[in-house]
C-alpha positions in Angstrom: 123.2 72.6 77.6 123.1 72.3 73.6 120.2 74.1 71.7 118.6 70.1 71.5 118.3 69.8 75.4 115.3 73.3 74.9 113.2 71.2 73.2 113.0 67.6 74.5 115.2 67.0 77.1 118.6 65.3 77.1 119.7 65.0 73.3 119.2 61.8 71.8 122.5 60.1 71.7 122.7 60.8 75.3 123.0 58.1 78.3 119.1 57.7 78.6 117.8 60.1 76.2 115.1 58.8 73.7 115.8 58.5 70.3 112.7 59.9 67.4 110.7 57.0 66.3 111.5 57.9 62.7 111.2 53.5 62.5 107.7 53.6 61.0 108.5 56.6 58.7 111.9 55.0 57.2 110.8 53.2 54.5 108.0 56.2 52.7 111.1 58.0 52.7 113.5 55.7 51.0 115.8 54.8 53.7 116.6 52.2 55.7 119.0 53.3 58.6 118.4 56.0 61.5 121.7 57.9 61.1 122.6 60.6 63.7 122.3 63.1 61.0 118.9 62.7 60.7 118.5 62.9 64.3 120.3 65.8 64.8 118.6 67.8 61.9 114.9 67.1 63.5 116.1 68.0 66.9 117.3 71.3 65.3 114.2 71.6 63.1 112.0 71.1 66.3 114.0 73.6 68.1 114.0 76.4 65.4 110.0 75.8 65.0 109.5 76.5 69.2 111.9 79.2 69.2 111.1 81.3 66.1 107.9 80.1 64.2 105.8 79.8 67.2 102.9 81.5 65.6 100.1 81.1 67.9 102.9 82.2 70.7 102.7 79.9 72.9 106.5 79.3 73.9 107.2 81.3 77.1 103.7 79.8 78.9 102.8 76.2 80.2 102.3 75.0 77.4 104.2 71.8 76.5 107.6 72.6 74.0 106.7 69.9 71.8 103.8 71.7 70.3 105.3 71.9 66.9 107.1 68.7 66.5 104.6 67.8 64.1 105.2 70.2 62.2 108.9 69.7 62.3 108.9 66.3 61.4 106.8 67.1 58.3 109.9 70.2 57.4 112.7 67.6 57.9 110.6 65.1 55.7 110.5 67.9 52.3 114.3 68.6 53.6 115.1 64.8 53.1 112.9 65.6 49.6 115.3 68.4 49.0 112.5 70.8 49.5 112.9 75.0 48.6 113.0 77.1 50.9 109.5 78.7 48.8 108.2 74.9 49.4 108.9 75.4 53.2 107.7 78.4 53.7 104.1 77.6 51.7 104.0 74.8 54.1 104.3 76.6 57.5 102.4 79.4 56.2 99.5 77.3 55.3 99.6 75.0 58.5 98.8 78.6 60.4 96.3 79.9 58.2 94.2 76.2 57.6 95.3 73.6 60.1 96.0 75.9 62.8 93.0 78.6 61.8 94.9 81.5 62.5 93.2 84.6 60.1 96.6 86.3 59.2 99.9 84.4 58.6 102.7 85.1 60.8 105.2 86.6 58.4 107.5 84.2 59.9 107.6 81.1 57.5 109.8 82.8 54.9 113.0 83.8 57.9 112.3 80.2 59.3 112.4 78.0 55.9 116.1 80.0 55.4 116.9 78.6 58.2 115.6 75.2 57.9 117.8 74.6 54.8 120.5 76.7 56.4 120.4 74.0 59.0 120.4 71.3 56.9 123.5 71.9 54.6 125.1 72.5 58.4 124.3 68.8 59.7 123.4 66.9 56.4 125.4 68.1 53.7 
C-alpha cells in the first residue's frame, strides 16, 4: 500500500482508480496537459493534510478522509504558483481560524507548508 492508497483509494494511475478532475481547473492555471506529476503531488498534498494538518481532528473517527481535499487542491494550486512556504502556512492557518471557525490556530500550518514544498521539489522538480 503507497501513502496515496490512505487517502482515496487505489492511486490514480492504477487499473480502475479515478483520476482528479483537475480538467476544469487546467486552463486558470496556465496548463494544458494532466501530467502524472501533478497527480502525484495532490495525492501527496491530500495525504499530508489528513495525516498531519487535521486541525479540527477528525482523522482516526468516521469521518470521511477526503475532508481536506479542498484544501489540498487549493496548496497544490499556490505550489504550481511557486508559493512560500510563509504563503502556505497563512493559508492553512486562516482556513482554520475563518473558514473553518476554529478560535485558536493549530500551530500546525508552519511544519505542514515545509513539507508541502518539501514534497514538491520531491515529485515536481
Amino acid at each position: 500500500m503507497s501513502a496515496f492508497d490512505a487517502v482515496d483509494g487505489p492511486h490514480p494511475r492504477g487499473e480502475g482508480g479515478p483520476v482528479p478532475p483537475f480538467g476544469p481547473h487546467l486552463p486558470q492555471l496556465g496548463l494544458s496537459v494532466q501530467t502524472d506529476a501533478m497527480i502525484d503531488l495532490l495525492e501527496a498534498l491530500k495525504t499530508l493534510l489528513w495525516e498531519e494538518w487535521d486541525p479540527i481532528g477528525v482523522r482516526g473517527t468516521d469521518c470521511p478522509n477526503d475532508e481536506y481535499n479542498g484544501y489540498a487542491f487549493e496548496v497544490w494550486t499556490m505550489l504550481k504558483r511557486n508559493a512560500s512556504v510563509g504563503d502556505i502556512e497563512e493559508y492553512l492557518s486562516s482556513m482554520e481560524t475563518g473558514h473553518i471557525g476554529l478560535s485558536n490556530i493549530s500551530g500546525r500550518a508552519g511544519v505542514v507548508a515545509k513539507k508541502a514544498i518539501a514534497l514538491k521539489l520531491k515529485v515536481d522538480p
